[in-house]
C-alpha positions as CSV (number, residue, x, y, z in Angstrom):
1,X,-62.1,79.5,50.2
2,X,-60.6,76.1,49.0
3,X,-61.8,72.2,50.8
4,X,-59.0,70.1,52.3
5,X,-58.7,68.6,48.7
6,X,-57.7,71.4,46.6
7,X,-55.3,72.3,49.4
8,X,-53.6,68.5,50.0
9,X,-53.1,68.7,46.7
10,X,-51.4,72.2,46.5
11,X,-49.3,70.9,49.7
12,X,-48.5,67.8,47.5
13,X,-46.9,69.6,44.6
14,X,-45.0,72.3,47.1
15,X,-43.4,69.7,48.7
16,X,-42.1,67.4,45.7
17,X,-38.5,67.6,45.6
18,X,-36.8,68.5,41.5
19,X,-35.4,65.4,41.6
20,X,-38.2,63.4,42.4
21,X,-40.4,65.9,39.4
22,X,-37.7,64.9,37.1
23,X,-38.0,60.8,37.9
24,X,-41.8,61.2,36.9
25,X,-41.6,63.0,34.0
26,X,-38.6,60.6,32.6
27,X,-41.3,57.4,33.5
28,X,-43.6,59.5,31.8
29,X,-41.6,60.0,28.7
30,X,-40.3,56.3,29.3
31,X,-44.2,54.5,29.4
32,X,-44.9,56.8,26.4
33,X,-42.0,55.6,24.1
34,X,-42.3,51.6,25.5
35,X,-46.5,51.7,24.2
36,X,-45.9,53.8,21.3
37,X,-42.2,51.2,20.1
38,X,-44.0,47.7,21.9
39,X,-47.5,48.1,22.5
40,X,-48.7,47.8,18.7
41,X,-46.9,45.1,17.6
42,X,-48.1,43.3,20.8
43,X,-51.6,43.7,20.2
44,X,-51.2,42.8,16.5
45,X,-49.5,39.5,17.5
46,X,-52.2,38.2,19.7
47,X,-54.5,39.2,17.4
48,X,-53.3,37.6,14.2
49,X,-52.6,34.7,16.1
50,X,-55.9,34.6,17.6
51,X,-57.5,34.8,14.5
52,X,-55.6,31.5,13.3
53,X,-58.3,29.4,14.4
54,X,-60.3,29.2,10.7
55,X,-57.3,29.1,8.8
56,X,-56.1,25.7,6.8
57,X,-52.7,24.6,8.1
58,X,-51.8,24.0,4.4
59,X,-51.5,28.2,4.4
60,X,-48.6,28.0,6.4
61,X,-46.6,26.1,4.0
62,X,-47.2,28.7,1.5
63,X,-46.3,31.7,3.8
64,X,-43.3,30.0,4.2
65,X,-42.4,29.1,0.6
66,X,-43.2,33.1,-0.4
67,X,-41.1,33.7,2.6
68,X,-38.0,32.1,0.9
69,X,-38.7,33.2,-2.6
70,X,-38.6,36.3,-1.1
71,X,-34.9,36.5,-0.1
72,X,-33.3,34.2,-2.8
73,X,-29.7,35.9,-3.8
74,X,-29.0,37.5,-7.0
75,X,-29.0,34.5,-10.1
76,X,-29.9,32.3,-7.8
77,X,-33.3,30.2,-6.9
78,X,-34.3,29.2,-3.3
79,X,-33.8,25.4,-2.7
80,X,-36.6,24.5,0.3
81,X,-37.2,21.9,2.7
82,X,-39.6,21.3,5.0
83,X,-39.5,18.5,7.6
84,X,-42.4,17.2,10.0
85,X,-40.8,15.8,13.1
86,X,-42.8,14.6,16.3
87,X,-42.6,17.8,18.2
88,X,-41.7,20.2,15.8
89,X,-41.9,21.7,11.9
90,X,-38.5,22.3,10.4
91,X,-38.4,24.9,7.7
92,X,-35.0,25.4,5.6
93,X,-34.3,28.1,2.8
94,X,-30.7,29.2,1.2
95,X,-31.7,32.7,0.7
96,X,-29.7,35.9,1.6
97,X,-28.9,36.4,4.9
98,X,-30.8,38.6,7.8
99,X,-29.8,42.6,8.3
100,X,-30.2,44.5,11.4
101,X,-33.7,45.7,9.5
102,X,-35.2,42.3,8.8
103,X,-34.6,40.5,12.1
104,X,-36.4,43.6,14.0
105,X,-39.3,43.1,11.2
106,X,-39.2,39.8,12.2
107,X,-39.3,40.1,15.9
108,X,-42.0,42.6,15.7
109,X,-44.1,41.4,12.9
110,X,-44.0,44.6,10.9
111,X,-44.3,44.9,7.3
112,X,-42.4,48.1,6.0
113,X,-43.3,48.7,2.6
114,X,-40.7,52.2,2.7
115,X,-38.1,50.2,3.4
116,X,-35.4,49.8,0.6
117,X,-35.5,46.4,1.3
118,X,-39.6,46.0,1.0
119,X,-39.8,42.9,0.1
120,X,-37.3,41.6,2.6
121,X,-38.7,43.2,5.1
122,X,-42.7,42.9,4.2
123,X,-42.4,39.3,4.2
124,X,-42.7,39.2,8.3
125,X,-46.3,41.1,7.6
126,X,-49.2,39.3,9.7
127,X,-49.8,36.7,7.0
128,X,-46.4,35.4,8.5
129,X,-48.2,34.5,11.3
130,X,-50.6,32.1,10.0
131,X,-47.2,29.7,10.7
132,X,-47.7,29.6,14.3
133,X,-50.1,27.1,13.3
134,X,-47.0,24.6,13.1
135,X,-46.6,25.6,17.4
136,X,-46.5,29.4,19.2
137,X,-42.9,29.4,19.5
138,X,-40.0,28.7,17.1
139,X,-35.8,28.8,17.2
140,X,-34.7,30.4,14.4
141,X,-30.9,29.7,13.2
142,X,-29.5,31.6,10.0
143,X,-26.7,34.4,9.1
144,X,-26.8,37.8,9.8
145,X,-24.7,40.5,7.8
146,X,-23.7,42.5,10.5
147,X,-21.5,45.4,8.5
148,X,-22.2,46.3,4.7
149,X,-19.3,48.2,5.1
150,X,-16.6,45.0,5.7
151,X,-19.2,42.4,4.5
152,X,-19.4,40.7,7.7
153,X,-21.3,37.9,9.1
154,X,-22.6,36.5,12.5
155,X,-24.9,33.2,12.9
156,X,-27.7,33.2,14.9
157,X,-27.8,29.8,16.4
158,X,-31.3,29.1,17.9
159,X,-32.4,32.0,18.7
160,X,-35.7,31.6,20.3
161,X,-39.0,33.7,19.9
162,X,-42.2,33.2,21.7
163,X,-45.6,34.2,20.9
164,X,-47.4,31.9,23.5
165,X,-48.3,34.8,25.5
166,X,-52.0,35.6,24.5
167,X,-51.9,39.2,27.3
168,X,-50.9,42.1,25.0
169,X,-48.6,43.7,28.2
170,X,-46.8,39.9,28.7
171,X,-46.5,39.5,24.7
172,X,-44.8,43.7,24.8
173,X,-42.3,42.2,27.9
174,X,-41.7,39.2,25.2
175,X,-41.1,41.5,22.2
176,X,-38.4,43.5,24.1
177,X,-36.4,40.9,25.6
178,X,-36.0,39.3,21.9
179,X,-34.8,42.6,20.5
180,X,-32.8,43.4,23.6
181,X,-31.0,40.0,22.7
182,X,-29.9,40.5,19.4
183,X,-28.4,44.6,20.1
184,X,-25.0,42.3,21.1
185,X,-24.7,40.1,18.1
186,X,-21.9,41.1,15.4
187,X,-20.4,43.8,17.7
188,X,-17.2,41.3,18.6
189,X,-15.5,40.7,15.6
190,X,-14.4,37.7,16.9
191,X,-17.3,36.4,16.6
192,X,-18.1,36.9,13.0
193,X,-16.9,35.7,10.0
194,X,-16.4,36.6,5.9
195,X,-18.7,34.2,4.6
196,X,-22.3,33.8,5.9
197,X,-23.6,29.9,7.5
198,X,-25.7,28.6,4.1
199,X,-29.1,28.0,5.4
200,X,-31.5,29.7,7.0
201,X,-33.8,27.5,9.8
202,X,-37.1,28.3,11.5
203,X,-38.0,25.4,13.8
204,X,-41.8,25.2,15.2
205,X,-41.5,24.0,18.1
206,X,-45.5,21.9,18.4
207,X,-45.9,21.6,21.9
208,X,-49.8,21.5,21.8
209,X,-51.8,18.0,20.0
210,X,-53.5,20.6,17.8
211,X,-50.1,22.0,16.1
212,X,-49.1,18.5,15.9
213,X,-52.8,17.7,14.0
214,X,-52.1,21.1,11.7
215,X,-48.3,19.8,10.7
216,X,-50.5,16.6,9.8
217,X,-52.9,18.4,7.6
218,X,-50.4,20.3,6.4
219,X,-47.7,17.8,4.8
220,X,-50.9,15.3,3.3
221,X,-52.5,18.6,1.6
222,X,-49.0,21.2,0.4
223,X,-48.1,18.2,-2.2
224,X,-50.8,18.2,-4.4
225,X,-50.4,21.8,-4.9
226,X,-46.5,22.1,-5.1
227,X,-46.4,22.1,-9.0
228,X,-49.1,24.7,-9.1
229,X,-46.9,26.9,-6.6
230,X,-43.6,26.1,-8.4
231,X,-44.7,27.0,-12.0
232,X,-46.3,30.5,-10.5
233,X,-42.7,31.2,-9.1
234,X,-39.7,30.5,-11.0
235,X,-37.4,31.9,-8.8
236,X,-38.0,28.4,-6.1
237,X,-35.7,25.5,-7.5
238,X,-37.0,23.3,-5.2
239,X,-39.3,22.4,-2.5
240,X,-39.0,19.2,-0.8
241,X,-40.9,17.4,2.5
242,X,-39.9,14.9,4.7
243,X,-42.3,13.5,7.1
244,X,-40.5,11.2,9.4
245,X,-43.4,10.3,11.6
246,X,-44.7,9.0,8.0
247,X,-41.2,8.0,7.1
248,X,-42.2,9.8,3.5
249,X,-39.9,11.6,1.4
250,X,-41.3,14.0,-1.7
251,X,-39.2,16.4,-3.8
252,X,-40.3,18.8,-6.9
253,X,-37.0,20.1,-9.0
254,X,-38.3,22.8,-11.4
255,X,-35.0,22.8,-14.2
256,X,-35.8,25.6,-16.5
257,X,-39.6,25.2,-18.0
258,X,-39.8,21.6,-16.3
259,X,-40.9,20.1,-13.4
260,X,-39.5,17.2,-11.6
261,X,-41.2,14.7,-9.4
262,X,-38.4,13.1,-7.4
């Protein structure tokens, strides 16, 4: 003998239509693959970021600077500039362009170390997010190599991405809507070109007074310790910061075994 229960539910499956069976089993399959491709990253995101809090701002120039020696072409050194405005951190690098790999890596803050392109690739590791120090969001503008094949070239041209959210399931909504963006870039070939835009630009948007206070920090501290950082990479040429809430200017030139103070 069997209670209502057992027996509402036996009713309950007898009467589900295959189409209906079908629809729940695809959402199934569907919330399965959207936690397993989104979930992680989001929860590493807000955690990194939330971990921010003991870090010197001065560690964010230096993420940046490893990000650009990172990518610098083939006999060539990175030239870098950074540029403190009132609302924002401006960071500029002439290294190779972005692949279809890297701007994923960079949208979900994975670090690949398989990858044939490791280094390209690890570089958007969770050390990369000791920047959001300079502001939670930044626009990021710089040339994408859209076909090895033809050697072709698209610019991304302020294309935003937003860490503000600090609720993993809102950060995952974030994360997919930025990757969803980029799936239609390169695929007119209108819209692309034989030679890639020169520079590659992340700007840190500081909306909050403490970003603004950690840009601060962070321009008075990074030039005492530019030579050190220049003679322990010789592939940077240059690294330069302009503060124009100071109105200061301060460029190091590294020309074979010396360094210049402009």
């Amino acid at each position: 003998m069997t209670d209502g229960t057992e027996k509402n539910n036996v009713d309950s499956v007898n009467n589900i239509t295959e189409e209906d069976y079908k629809a729940s089993v695809q959402k199934s399959q569907e919330k399965a693959h959207d936690e397993t491709m989104w979930g992680k990253p989001a929860r590493d995101i807000v955690t990194g970021i939330g971990n921010n809090g003991g870090i010197r701002p001065v560690r964010a120039i230096w993420e940046l600077v490893q990000n650009a020696r990172d990518v610098v072409g083939e006999n060539k050194r990175a030239k870098i500039v950074f540029t403190r405005k009132t609302d924002s951190v401006v960071f500029q690098h002439d290294g190779i362009p972005f692949t279809h790999k890297t701007i994923e890596a960079l949208i979900m803050q994975t670090s690949s170390k398989q990858a044939t392109n490791a280094v390209q690739v690890g570089q958007y590791g969770t050390g990369f997010l000791t920047t959001h120090l300079f502001g939670l969001s930044f626009k990021l503008t710089a040339p994408l190599l859209t076909s090895e094949e033809f050697q072709r070239y698209y610019k991304i041209d302020g294309f935003e991405i937003d860490r503000s959210p600090n609720d993993n399931e809102e950060m995952k909504n974030n994360l997919k809507a930025q990757w969803k963006e980029t799936q239609d870039w390169g695929n007119d070939l209108s819209e692309t070109t034989d030679k890639p835009y020169e520079h590659t630009i992340f700007c840190y948007e500081s909306k909050g007074e403490q970003a603004k206070l950690n840009a601060e920090e962070a321009f008075k501290a990074a030039p005492d310790m530019t030579p050190y950082v220049m003679t322990l990479n010789g592939n940077v040429e240059s690294i330069e910061f302009v503060d124009e809430v100071e109105g200061t200017r301060v460029k190091f030139v590294s020309e074979a075994s010396d360094l210049i103070f402009v």
